[in-house]
C-alpha positions in Angstrom: -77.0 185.6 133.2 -75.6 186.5 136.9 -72.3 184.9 137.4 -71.9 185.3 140.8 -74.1 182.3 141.9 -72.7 178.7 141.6 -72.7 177.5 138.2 -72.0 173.6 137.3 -69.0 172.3 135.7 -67.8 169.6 134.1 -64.4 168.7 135.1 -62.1 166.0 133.6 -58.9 164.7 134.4 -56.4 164.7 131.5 -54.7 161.4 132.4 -57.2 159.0 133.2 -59.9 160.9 132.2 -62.3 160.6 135.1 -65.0 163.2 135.0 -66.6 165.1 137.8 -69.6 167.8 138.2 -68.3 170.6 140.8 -69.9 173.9 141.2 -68.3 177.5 140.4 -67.0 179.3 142.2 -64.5 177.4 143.6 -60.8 178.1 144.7 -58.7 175.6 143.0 -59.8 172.8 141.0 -59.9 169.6 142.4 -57.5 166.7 142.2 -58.6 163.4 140.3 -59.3 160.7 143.5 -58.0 157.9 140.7 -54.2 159.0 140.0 -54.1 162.7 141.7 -53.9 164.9 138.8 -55.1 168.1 138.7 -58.5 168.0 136.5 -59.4 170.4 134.1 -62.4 172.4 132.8 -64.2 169.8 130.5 -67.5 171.6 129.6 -69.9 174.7 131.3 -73.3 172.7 132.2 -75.3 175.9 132.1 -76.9 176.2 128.8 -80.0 174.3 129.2 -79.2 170.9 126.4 -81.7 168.4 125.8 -80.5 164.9 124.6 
């Protein structure tokens, strides 16, 4: 797999747990828009799952 090109992430805020979807690369992680923390890496979205 190429990791150069944008990849989707799953990002989620440890303190009020509000999750995003942003796309790799990026330069900093974003900042929750509910209480300003910075989120973290929740899950990679790029392995193809099937609910």
């Amino acid at each position: 797999m190429n990791r150069g090109k944008l990849e989707p992430v799953e990002v989620v805020c440890p303190q009020c747990r509000h999750k995003e979807i942003i796309y790799l690369p990026v330069e900093d992680l974003p900042r929750c828009p509910e209480c300003n923390t910075e989120m973290l890496i929740s899950e990679l979205l790029d392995e193809g799952k099937s609910y």
